[in-house]
C-alpha positions, 0 to 999 in steps of 0.5 A: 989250568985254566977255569972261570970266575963267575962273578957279578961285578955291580953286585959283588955276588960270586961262587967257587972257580967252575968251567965256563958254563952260563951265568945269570945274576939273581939281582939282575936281568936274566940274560947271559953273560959275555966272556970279557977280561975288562973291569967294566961295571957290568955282569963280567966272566973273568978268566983266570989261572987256579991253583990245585987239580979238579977233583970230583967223586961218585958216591953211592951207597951199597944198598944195591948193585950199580944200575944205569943211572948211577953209572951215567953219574959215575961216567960225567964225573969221570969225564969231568976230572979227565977233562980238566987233568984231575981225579974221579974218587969212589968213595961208598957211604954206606951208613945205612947198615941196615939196608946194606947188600952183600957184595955190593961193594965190591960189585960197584967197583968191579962194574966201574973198572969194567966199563972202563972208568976206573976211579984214580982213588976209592975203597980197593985203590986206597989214597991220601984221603981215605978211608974211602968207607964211610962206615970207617970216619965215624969219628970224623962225623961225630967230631964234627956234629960236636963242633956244630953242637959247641957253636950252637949250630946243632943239638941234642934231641930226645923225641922219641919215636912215638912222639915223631910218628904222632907228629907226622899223623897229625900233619898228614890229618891236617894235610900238611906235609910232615916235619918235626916241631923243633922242639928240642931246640929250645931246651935248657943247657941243664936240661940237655945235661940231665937228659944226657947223664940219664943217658936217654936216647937221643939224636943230634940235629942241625938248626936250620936258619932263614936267609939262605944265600944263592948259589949258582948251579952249574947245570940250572944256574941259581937256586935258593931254597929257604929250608928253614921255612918247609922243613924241620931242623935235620937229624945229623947223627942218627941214635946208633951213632951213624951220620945222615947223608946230610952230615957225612956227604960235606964233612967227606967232601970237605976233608978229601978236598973235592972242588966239584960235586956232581949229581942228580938232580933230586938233590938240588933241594937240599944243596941249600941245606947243605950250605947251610953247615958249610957256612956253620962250619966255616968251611968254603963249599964245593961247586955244585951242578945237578944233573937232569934224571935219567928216564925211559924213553916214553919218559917215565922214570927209570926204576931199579925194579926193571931188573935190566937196568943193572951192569951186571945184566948187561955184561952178562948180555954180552953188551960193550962197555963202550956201548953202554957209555955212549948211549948212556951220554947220546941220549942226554947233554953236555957235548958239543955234537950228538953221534953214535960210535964215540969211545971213552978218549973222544967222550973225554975230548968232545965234552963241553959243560956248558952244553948239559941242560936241564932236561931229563935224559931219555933213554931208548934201550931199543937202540943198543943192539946198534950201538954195539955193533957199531963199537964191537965193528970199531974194536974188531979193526983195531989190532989190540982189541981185536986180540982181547975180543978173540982171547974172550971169544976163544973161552966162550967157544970152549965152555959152550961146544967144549965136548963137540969140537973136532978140530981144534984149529977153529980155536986158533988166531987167525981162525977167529978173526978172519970170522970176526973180520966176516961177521963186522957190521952183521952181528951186534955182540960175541954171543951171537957167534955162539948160537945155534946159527953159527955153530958150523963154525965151531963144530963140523956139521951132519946133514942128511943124503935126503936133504941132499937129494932133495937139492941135486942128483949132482952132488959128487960131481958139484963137489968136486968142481969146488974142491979143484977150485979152492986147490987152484986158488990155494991159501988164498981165498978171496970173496969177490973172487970166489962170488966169480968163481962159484956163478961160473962153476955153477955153469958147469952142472948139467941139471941144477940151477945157481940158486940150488948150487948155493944150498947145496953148499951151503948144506954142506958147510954149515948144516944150514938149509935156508928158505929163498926168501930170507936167504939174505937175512939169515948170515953170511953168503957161501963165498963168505962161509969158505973165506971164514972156513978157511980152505982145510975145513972146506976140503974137509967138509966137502969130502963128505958130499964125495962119499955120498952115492950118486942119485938118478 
């Protein structure tokens, strides 16, 4: 497999094996760097072969169900492994237990494998790193922090809540942003032990220490953050004996081997602190890329309380997967061109790293119907999915006109697709065809002997006129053909014009009557609506008009 080297060659600065992305030199002039397999004294990308497979995660906490924005993060580093023959680990931290949501678990797994980005490891898959809980490596942490402890990284703080909360009043007083004083830092060994053999309750944090070193994002090149400088030193184990983020995000990261981390760009900040316990650990750090926030279309951010922003909402709408993962990337970054109607082998193909930039997303929510209908088209032409979307279909009908179906041949097949065949590229999802506006073509419609003559006086013999014609056609109903056929049939009518023939049946075979003016908005043309009805159900439907007596 073959990925790039970023390295300065004058400077000797470098940074874990990436893609090829841009690379800028922190001691140099910001200009980009050229592909070159030289050894010359210049800022160089080096190609070169690595070992071992890709491996990324998605980590989100099951406080909550899965929303857009952490599908968007799921859904580029499921890419991303894919891209590079690795693997997407799903791994759940949720040790907050206090703010846990029941269900949520489980739902965020379930709305991955929905959307057609299952991870290859995680909590139900199993794997060779697991547990995939964080709940369940509380050993590990613990075990870990202690190291810090040992190697004078970390230690013991014995503030209390009161004292904490004093400091952060004083600072917001004085106006300045609250951070803990450091200080437990400077406690006595003998203290410390004492304090611990009295058991008082106590934390342990990390210390933070000047001279952070660069590292190059991939998404918004090189950062530092001097931590130590803005911030107090971090609390890694919490007084119940839960790690934070900060603690358990690296030691999990370390330990199930992950080469990149990916995720959004409000963690930046805090990568240097990150880096920070990795260098305290002795361990080689991941490569890191941030991605740029998701946001509503008139840039605002996009906010869990929007209650539609959740999977769960949108699959119960009726939206695609494929449909909600490709405007979940048309709107942003990281491919080589922008286009509607792209699946999940095409994102994987045409994904390029070195496109994502660091401006945030908008995303225009008014444009899924669109984007639907494109993908529900696409998956009606291709024969295997066409056979899942008439299975789903097939359920739908029954659970919504179970007790009003009088034949049960709109349930077959060939039935439903030819209706899904007719209804491409005009309805934007399933649950349109379970509307009251395409009810007809579940259940017989009833109309009226007023409606009728208030259309014709010929109705009987109209009737008869189709009827003979869908004989002479037999099986094989073609709308062209039949658009032929039914303006030469309406010649036939001693006093009733095209456009009345049209209602007339229309009436008959859908219960639908429509105003002139919107007759082309309102669905399929009759031509259509017998090619879909098939000729036994237009037979069947007509006969009605024959029993109808006839009017002066």
């Amino acid at each position: 497999m073959s990925l790039w080297l970023r390295s300065c060659q004058r400077c000797g600065l470098n940074n874990n094996t990436v893609v090829r992305m841009r690379f800028y030199c922190p001691r140099r002039t910001r200009s980009k760097l050229q592909l070159t397999t030289g050894g010359t004294r210049r800022c160089s990308t080096v190609q070169v072969q690595v070992q071992g497979e890709v491996r990324v995660r998605f980590a989100p906490s099951p406080t909550g169900f899965l929303h857009l924005g952490g599908l968007r993060t799921a859904l580029y580093n499921y890419i991303f492994a894919k891209k590079y023959g690795g693997s997407f680990i799903l791994r759940l931290e949720d040790t907050d237990q206090s703010r846990l949501v029941p269900g949520a678990a489980d739902s965020i797994e379930d709305m991955l494998e929905w959307a057609g980005i299952p991870p290859d490891e995680s909590p139900r898959r199993g794997g060779p790193v697991g547990p995939y809980l964080q709940s369940q490596r509380l050993d590990l942490y613990s075990e870990t922090a202690l190291q810090l402890v040992k190697s004078g990284h970390a230690y013991y703080c014995f503030c209390s809540p009161q004292r904490l909360e004093l400091l952060k009043k004083e600072a917001l007083r004085t106006g300045q942003t609250p951070r803990y004083d450091n200080r437990c830092r400077h406690l006595r060994a003998d203290q410390v032990h004492e304090k611990l053999a009295n058991e008082v309750p106590h934390v342990i944090r990390f210390r933070l220490e000047v001279g952070v070193e660069p590292f190059q994002d991939l998404i918004f090149g090189w950062n530092r953050h001097e931590v130590a400088e803005v911030e107090g030193d971090p609390v890694v184990i919490k007084a119940d004996g839960f790690p934070t983020y900060h603690l358990a995000n690296i030691v999990d990261d370390h330990y199930m081997k992950i080469s990149h981390v990916l995720r959004g760009s409000e963690w930046l900040i805090s990568t240097s602190k990150h880096l920070l316990m990795y260098r305290a650990l002795g361990w080689q750090p991941p490569t890191f890329g941030h991605l740029p926030l998701l946001m509503n279309k008139d840039g605002t951010k996009l906010s869990k309380r929007q209650g539609d922003i959740f999977i769960q909402s949108f699959q119960r709408d009726g939206v695609l997967p494929a449909a909600l993962l490709d405007i979940t990337t048309n709107c942003g970054s990281g491919f080589n061109t922008n286009r509607m109607g792209r699946r999940i082998d095409e994102l994987i193909s045409e994904f390029n790293p070195s496109k994502i930039t660091t401006h945030s997303a908008l995303l225009d929510l008014d444009k899924l119907p669109e984007f639907n209908r494109n993908h529900l088209q696409q998956q009606i032409e291709d024969e295997e999915q066409c056979l899942l979307l008439i299975k789903d279909l097939q359920g739908q009908i029954k659970q919504t006109y179970a007790a009003e179906i009088q034949d049960k041949d709109v349930l077959h097949e060939e039935y439903i697709r030819r209706v899904l065949f007719f209804r491409k590229g005009h309805i934007s999802s399933l649950k349109e065809l379970l509307s009251p506006n395409y009810s007809y073509l579940w259940v017989r419609p009833s109309f009226s002997s007023q409606q009728v003559a208030a259309l014709t006086a010929e109705a009987r013999h109209i009737a008869s006129l189709v009827l003979r014609l869908v004989e002479e056609q037999g099986g094989e109903l073609a709308v062209d053909q039949l658009n032929k056929d039914l303006k030469t049939l309406a010649k036939q009518a001693k006093a009733t014009k095209y456009t009345e023939v049209m209602k007339l049946l229309r009436l008959a075979l859908s219960g639908l009557q429509v105003p002139d003016d919107i007759m082309h908005i309102k669905g399929p043309s009759v031509a259509e609506l017998m090619v879909s009805l098939g000729p036994a159900e237009i037979i069947h439907r007509l006969q009605k008009l024959l029993k109808l007596p006839e009017t002066s």
